[in-house]
N, CA, C and O atoms as a CHARMM CRD file, in Angstrom:
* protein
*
  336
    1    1 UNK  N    -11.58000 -17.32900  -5.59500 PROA 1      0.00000
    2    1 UNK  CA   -12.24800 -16.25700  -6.29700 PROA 1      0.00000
    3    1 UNK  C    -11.31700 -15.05300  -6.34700 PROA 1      0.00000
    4    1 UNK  O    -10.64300 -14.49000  -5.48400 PROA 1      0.00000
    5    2 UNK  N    -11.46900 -14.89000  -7.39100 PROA 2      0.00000
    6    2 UNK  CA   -10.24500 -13.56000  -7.50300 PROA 2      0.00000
    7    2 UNK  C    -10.80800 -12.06000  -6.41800 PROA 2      0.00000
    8    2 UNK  O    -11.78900 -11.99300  -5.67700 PROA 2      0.00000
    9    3 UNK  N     -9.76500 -11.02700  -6.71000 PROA 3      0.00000
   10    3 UNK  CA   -10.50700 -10.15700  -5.99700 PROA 3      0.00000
   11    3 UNK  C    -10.47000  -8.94300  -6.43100 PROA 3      0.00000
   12    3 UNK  O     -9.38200  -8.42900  -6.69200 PROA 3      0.00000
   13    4 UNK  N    -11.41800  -8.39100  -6.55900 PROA 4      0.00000
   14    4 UNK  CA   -11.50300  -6.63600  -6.94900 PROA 4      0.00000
   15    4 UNK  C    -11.57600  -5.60500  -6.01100 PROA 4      0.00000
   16    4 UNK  O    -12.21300  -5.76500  -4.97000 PROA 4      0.00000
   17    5 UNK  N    -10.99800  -4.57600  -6.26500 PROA 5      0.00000
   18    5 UNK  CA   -11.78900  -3.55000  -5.54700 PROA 5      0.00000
   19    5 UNK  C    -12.58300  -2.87300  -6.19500 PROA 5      0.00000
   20    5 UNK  O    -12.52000  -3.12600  -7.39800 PROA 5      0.00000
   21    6 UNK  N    -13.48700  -1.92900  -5.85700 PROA 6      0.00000
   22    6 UNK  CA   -13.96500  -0.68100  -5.89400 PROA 6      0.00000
   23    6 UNK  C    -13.36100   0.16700  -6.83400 PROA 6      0.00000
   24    6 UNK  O    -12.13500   0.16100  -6.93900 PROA 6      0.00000
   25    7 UNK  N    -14.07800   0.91700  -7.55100 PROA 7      0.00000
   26    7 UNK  CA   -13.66500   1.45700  -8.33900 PROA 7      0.00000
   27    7 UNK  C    -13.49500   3.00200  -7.70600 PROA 7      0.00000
   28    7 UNK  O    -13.22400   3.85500  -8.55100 PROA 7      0.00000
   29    8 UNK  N    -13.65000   3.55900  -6.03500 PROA 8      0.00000
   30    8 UNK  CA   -13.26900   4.37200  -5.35300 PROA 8      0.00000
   31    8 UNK  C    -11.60600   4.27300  -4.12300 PROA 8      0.00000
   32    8 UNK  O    -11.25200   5.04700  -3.23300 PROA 8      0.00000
   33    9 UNK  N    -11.06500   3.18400  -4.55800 PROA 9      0.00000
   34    9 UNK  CA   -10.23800   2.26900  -3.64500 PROA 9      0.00000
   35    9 UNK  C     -8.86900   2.43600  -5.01400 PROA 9      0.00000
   36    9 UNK  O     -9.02600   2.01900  -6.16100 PROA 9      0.00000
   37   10 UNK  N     -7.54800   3.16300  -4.48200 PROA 10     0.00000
   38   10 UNK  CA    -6.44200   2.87700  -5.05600 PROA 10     0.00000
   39   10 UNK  C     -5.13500   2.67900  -4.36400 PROA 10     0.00000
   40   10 UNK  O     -4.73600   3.49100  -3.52900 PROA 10     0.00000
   41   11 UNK  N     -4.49700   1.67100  -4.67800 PROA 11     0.00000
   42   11 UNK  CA    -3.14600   0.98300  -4.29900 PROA 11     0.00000
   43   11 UNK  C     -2.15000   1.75800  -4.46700 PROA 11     0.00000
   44   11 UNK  O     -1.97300   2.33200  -5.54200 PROA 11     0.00000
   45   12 UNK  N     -1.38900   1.89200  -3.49600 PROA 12     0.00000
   46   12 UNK  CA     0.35000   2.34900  -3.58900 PROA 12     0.00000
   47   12 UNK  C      1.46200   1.59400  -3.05700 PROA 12     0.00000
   48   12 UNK  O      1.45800   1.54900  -1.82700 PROA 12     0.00000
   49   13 UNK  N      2.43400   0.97700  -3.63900 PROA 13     0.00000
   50   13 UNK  CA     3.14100  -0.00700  -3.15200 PROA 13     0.00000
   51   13 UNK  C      4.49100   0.78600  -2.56500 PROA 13     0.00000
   52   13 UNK  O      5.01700   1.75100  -3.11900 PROA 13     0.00000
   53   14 UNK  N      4.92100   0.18200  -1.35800 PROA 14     0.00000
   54   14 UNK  CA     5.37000   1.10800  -0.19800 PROA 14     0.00000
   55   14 UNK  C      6.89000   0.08800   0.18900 PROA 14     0.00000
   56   14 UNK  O      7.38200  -0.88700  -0.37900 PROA 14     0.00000
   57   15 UNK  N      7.17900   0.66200   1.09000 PROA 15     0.00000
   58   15 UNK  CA     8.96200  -0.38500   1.27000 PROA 15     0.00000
   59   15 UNK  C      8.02200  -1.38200   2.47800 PROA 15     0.00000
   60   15 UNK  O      8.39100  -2.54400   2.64900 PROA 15     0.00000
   61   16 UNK  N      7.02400  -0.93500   3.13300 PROA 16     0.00000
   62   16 UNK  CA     6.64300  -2.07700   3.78300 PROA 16     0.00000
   63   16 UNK  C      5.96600  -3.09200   3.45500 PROA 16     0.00000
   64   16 UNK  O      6.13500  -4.20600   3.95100 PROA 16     0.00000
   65   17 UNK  N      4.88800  -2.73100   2.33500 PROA 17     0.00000
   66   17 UNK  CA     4.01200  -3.30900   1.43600 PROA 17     0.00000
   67   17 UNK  C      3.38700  -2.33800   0.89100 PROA 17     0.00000
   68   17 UNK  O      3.84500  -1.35600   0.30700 PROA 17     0.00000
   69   18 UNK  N      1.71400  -2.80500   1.21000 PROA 18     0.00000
   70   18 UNK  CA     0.75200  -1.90200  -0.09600 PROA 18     0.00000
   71   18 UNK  C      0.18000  -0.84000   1.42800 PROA 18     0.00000
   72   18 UNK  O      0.24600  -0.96100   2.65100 PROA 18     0.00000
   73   19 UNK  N     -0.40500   0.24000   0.39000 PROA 19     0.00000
   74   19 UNK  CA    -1.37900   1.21600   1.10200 PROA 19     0.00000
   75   19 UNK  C     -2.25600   0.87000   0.41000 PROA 19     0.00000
   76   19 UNK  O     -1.80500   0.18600  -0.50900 PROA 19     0.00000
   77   20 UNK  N     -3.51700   1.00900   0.35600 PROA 20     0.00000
   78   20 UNK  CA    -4.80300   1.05300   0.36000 PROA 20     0.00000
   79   20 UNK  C     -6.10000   2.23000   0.81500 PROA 20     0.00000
   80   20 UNK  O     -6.53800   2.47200   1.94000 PROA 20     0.00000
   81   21 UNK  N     -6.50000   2.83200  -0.54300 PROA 21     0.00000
   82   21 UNK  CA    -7.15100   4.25900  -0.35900 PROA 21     0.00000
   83   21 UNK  C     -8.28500   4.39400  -0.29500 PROA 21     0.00000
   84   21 UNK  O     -8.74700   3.65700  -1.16600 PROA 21     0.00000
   85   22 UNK  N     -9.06100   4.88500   0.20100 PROA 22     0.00000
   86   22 UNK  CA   -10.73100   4.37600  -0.20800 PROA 22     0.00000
   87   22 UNK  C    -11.16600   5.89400  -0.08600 PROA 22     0.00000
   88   22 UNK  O    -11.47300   6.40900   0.98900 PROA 22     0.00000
   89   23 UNK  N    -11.15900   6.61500  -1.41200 PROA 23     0.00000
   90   23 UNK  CA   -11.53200   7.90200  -1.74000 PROA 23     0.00000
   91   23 UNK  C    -12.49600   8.80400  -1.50000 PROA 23     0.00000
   92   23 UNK  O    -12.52000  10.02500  -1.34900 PROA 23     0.00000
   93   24 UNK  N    -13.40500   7.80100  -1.49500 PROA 24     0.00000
   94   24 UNK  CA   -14.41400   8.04600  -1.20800 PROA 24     0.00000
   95   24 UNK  C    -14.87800   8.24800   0.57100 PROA 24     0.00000
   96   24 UNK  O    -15.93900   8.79800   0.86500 PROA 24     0.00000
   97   25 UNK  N    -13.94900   7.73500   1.60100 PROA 25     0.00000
   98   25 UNK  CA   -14.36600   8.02400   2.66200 PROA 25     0.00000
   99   25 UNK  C    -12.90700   8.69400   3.35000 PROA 25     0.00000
  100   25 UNK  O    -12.82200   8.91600   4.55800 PROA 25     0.00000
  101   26 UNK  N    -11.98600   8.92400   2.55000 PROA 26     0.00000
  102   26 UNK  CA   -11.03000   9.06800   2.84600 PROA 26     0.00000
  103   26 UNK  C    -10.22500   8.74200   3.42800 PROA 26     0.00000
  104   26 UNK  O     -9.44400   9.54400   3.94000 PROA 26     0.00000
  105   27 UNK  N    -10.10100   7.25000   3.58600 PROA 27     0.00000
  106   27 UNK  CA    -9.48600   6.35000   4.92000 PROA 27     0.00000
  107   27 UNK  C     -8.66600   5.44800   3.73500 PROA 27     0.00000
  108   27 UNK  O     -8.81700   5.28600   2.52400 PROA 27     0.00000
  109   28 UNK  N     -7.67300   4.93400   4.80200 PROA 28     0.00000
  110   28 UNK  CA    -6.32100   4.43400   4.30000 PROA 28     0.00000
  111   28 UNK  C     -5.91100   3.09200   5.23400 PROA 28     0.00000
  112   28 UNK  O     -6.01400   2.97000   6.45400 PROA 28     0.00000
  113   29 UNK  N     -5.55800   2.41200   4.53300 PROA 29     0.00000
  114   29 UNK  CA    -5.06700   0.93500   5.06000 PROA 29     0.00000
  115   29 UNK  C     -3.49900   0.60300   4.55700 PROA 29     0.00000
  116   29 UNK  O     -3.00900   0.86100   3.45700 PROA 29     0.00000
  117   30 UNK  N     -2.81300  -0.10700   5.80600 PROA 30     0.00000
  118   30 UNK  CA    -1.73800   0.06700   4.96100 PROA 30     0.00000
  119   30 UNK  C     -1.27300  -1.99000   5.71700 PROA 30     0.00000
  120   30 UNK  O     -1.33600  -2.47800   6.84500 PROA 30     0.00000
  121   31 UNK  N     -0.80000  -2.63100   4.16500 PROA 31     0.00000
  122   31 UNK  CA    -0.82600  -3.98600   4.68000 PROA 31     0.00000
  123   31 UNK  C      0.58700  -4.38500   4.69400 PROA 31     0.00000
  124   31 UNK  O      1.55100  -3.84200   4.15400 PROA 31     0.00000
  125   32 UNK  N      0.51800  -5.42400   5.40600 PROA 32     0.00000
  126   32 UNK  CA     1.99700  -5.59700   5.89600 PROA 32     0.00000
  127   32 UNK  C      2.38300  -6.61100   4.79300 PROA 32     0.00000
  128   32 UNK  O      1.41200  -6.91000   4.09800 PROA 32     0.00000
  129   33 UNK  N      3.80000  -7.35800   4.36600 PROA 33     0.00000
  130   33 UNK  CA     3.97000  -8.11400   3.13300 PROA 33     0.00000
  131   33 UNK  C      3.28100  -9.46300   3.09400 PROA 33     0.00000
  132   33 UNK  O      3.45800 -10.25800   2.17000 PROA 33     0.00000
  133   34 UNK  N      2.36600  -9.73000   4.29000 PROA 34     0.00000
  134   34 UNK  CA     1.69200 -10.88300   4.38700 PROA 34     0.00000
  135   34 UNK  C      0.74000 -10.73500   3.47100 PROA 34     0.00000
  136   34 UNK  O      0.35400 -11.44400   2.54100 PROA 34     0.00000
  137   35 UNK  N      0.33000  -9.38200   4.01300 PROA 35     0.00000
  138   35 UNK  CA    -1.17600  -9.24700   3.25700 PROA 35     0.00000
  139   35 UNK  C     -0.87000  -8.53100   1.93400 PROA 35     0.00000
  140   35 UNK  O     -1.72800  -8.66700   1.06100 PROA 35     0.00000
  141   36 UNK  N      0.04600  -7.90300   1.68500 PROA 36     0.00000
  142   36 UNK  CA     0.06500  -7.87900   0.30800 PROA 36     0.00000
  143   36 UNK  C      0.07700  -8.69500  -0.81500 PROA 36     0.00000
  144   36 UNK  O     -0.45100  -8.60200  -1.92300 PROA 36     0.00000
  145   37 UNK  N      1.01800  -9.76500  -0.12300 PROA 37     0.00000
  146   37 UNK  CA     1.11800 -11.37200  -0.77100 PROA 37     0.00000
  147   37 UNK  C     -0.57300 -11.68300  -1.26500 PROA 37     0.00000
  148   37 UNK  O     -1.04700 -11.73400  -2.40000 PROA 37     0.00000
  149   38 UNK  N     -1.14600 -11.83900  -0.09200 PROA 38     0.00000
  150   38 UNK  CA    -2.16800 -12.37400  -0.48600 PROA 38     0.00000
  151   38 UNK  C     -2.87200 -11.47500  -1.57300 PROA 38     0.00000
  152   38 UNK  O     -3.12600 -12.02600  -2.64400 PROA 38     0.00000
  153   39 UNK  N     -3.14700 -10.41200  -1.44500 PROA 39     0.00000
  154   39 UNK  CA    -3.91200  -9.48900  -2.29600 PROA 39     0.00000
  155   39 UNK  C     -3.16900  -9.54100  -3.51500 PROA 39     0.00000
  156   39 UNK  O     -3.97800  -9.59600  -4.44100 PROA 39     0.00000
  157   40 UNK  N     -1.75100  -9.54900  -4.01500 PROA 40     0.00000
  158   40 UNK  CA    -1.22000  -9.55600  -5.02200 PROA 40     0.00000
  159   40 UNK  C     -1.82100 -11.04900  -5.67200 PROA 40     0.00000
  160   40 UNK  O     -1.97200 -11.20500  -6.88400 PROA 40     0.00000
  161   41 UNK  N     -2.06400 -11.87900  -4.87200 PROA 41     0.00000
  162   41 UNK  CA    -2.45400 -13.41700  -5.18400 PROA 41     0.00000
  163   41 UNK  C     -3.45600 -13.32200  -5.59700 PROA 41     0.00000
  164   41 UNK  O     -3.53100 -13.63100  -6.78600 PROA 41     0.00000
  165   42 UNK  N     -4.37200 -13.00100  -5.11900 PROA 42     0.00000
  166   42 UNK  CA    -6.05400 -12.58200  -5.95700 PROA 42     0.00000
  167   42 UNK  C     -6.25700 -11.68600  -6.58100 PROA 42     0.00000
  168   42 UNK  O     -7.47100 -11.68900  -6.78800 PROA 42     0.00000
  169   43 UNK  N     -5.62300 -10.51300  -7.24500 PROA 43     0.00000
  170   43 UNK  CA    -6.30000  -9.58200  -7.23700 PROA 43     0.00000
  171   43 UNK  C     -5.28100 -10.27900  -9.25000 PROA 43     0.00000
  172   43 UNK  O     -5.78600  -9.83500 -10.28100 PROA 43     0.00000
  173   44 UNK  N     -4.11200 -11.18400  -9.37100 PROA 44     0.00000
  174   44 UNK  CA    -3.90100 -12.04200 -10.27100 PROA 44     0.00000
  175   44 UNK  C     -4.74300 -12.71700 -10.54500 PROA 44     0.00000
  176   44 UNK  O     -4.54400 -12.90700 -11.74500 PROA 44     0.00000
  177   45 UNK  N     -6.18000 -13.61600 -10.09600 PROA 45     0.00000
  178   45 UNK  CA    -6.75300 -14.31100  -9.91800 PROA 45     0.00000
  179   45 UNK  C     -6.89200 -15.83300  -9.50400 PROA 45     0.00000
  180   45 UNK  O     -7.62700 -16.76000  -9.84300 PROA 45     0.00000
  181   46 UNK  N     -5.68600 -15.63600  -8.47800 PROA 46     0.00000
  182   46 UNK  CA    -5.78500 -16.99800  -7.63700 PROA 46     0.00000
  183   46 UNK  C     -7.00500 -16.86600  -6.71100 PROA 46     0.00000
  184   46 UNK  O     -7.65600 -15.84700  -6.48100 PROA 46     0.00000
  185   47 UNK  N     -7.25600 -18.64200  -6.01900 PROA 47     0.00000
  186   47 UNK  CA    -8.25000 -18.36300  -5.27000 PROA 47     0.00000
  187   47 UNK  C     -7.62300 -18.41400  -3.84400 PROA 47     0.00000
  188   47 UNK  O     -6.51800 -18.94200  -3.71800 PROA 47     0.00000
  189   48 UNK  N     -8.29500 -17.87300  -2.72000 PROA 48     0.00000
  190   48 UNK  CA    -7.54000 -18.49800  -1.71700 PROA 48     0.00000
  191   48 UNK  C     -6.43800 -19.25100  -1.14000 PROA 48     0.00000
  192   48 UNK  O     -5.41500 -18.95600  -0.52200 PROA 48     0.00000
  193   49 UNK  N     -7.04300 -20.42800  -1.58900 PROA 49     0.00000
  194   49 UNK  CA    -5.81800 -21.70000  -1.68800 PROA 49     0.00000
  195   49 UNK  C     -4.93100 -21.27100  -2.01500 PROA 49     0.00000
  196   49 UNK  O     -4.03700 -20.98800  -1.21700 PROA 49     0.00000
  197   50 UNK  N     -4.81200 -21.01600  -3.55400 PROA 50     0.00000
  198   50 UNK  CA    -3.43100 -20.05200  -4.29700 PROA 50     0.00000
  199   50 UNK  C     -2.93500 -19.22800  -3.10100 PROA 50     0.00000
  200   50 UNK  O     -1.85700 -19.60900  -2.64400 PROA 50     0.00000
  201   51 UNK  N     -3.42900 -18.32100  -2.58800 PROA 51     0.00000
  202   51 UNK  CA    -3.37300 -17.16100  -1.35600 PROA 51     0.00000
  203   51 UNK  C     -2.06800 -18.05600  -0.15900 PROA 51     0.00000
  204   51 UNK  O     -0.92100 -17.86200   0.24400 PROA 51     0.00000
  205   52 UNK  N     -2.83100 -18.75500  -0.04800 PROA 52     0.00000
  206   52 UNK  CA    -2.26800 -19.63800   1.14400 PROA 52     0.00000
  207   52 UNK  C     -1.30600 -20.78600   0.90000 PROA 52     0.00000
  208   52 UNK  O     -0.90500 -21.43000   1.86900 PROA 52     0.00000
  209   53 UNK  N     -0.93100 -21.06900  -0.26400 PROA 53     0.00000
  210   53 UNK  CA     0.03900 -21.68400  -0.56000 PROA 53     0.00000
  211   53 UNK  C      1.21100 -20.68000  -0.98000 PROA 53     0.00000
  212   53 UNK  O      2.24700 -21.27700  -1.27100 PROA 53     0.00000
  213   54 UNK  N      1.26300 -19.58500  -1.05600 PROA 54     0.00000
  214   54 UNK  CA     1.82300 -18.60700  -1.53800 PROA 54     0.00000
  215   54 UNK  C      2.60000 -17.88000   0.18900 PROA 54     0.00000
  216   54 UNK  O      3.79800 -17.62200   0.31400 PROA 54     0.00000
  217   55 UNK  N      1.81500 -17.74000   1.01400 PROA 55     0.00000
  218   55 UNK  CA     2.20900 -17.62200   2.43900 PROA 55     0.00000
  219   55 UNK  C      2.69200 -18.58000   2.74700 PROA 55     0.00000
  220   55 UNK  O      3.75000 -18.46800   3.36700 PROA 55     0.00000
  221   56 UNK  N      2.23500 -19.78000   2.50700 PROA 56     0.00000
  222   56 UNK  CA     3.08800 -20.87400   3.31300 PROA 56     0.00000
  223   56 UNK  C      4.12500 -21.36400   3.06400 PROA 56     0.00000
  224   56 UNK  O      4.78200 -22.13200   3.76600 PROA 56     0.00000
  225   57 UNK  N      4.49000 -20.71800   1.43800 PROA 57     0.00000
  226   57 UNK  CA     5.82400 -20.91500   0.60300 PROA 57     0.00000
  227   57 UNK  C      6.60700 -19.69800   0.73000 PROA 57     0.00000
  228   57 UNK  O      7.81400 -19.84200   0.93100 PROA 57     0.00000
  229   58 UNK  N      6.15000 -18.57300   0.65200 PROA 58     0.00000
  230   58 UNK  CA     6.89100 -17.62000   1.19000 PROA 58     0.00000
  231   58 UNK  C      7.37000 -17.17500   2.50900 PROA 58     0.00000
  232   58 UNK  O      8.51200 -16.71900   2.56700 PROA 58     0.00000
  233   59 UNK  N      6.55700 -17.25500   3.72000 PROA 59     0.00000
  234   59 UNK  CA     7.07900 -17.42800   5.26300 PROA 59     0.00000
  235   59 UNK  C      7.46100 -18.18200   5.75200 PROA 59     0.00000
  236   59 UNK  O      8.33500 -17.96000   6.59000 PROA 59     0.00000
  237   60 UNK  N      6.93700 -19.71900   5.45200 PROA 60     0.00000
  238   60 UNK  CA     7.05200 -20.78200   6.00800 PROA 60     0.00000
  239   60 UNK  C      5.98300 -20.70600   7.50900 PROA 60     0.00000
  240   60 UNK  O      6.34800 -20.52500   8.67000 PROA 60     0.00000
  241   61 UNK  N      4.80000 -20.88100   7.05900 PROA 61     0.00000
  242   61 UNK  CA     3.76900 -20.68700   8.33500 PROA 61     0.00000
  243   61 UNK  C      3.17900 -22.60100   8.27600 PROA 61     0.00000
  244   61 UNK  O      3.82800 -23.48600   7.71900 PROA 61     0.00000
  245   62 UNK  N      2.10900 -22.76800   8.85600 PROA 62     0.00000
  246   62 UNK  CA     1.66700 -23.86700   8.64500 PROA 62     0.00000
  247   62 UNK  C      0.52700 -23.43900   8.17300 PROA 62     0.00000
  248   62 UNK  O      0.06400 -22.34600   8.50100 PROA 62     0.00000
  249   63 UNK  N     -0.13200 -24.36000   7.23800 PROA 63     0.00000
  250   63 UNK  CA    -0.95700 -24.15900   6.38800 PROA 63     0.00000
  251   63 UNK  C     -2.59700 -23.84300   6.89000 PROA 63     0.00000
  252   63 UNK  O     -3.53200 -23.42400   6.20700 PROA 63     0.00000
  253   64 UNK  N     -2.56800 -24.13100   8.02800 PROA 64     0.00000
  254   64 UNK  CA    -4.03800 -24.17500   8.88500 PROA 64     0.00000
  255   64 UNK  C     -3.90000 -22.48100   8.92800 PROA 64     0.00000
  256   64 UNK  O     -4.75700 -21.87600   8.28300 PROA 64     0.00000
  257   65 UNK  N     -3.00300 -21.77500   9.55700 PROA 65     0.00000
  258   65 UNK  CA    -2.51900 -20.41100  10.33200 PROA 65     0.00000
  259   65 UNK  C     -3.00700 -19.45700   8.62500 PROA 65     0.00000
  260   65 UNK  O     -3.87500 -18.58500   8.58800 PROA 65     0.00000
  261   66 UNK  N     -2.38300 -19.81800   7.68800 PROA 66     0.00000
  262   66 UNK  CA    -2.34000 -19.62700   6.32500 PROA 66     0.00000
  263   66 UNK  C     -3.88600 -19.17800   5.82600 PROA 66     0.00000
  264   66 UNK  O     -4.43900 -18.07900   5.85400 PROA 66     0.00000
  265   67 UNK  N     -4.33000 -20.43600   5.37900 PROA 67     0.00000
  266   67 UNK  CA    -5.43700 -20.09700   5.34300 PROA 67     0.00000
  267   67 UNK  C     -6.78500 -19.65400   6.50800 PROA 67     0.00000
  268   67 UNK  O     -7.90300 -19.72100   5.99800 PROA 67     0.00000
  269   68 UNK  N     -6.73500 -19.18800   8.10100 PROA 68     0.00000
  270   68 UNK  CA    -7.58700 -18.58100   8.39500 PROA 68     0.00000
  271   68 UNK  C     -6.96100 -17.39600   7.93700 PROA 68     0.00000
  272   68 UNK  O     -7.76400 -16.54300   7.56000 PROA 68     0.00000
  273   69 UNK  N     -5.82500 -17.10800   7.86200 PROA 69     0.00000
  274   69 UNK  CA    -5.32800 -15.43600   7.81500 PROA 69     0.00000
  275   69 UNK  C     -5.40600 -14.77600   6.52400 PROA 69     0.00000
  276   69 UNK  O     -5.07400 -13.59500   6.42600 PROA 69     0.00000
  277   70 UNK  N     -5.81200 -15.43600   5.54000 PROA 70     0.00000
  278   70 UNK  CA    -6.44900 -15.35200   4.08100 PROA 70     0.00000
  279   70 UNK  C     -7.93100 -14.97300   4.39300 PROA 70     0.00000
  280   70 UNK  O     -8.34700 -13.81500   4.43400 PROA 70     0.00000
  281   71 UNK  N     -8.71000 -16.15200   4.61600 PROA 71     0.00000
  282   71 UNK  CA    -9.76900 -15.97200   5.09500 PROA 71     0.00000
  283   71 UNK  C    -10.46600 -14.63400   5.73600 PROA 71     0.00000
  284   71 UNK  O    -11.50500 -14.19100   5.24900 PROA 71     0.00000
  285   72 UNK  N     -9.71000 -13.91100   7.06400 PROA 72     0.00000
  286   72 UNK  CA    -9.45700 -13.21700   7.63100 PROA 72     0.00000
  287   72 UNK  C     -9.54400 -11.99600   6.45900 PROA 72     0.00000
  288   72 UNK  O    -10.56000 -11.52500   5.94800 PROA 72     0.00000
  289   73 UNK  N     -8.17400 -11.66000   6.22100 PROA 73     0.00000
  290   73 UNK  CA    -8.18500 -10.41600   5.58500 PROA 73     0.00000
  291   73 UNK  C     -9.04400  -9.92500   4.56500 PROA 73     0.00000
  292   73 UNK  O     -9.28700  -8.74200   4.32700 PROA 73     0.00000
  293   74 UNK  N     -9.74900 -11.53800   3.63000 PROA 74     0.00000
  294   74 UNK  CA   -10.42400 -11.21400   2.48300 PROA 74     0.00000
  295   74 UNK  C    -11.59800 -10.59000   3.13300 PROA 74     0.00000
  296   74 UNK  O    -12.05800  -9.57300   2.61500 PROA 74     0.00000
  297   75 UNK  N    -12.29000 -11.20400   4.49700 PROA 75     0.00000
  298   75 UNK  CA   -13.37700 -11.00100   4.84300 PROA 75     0.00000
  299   75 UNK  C    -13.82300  -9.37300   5.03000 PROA 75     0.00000
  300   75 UNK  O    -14.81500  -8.71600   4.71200 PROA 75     0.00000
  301   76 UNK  N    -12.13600  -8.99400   5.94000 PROA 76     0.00000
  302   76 UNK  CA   -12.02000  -7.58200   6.42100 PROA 76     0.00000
  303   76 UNK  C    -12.43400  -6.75500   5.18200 PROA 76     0.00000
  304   76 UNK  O    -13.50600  -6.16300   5.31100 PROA 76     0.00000
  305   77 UNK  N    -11.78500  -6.60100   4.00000 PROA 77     0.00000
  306   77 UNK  CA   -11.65900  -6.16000   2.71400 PROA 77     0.00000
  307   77 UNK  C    -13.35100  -5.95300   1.75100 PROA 77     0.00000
  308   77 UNK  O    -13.85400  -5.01000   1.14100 PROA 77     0.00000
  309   78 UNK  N    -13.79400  -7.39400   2.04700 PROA 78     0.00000
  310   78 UNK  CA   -15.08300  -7.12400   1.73000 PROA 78     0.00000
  311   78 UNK  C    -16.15200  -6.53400   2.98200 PROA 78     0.00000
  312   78 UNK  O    -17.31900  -6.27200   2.69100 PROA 78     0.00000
  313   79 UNK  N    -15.81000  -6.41700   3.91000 PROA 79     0.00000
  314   79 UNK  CA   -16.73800  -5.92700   4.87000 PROA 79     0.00000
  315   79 UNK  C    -16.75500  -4.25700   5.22000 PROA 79     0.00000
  316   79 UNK  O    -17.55700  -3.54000   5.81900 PROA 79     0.00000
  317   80 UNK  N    -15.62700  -4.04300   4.62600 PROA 80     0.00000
  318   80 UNK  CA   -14.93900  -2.43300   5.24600 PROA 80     0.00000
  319   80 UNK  C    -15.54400  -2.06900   3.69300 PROA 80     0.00000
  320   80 UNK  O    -16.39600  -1.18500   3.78000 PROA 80     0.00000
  321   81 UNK  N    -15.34900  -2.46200   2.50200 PROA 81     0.00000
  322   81 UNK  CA   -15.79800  -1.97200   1.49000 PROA 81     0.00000
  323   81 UNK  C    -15.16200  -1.65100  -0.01800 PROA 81     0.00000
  324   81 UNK  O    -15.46700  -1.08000  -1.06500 PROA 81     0.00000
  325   82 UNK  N    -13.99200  -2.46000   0.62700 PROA 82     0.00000
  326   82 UNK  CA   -13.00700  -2.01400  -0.25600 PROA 82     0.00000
  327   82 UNK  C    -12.84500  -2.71900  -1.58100 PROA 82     0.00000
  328   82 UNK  O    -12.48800  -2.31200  -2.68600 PROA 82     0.00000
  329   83 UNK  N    -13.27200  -4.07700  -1.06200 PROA 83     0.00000
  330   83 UNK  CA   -13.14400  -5.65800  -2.48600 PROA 83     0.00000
  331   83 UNK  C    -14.49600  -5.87100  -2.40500 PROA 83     0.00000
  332   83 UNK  O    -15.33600  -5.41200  -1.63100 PROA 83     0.00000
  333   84 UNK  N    -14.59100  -6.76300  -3.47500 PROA 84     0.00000
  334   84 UNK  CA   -15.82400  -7.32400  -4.15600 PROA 84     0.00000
  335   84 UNK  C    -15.77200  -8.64000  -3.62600 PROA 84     0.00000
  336   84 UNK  O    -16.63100  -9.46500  -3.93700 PROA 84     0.00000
């Protein structure tokens, strides 16, 4: 499932990865190139999988590690308020 944010939530791409703004409460996230990977992966409209084949081709992780850490971040993202 692809992923959105909020239409109070804006991106800045950084030498480490992305920041992440949420305007509305004034708080800031800042993701490391793992998690940008992934968010750049959905937010294109891959699903997960896409997400995690994309980490496991770009780091070289094993694919189990891959997808909880997809899993993981999407969950964080929709729970904090930031994605859809």
């Amino acid at each position: 499932m692809a992923l959105r944010f909020g239409a109070n939530v804006s991106t800045a791409e950084t030498d480490y990865g992305t920041v992440l703004l949420d305007e509305r409460a004034g708080e800031y996230w800042e993701l490391n190139p793992t998690g940008t990977l992934v968010v750049r992966t959905l937010m294109a409209g891959g699903d997960e999988a896409a997400a995690a084949d994309a980490l496991v081709a770009e780091f070289d992780i094993d694919r189990a590690r891959a997808e909880e850490d997809v899993a993981a971040l999407v969950a964080e993202l929709r729970t904090s308020g930031l994605a859809e």
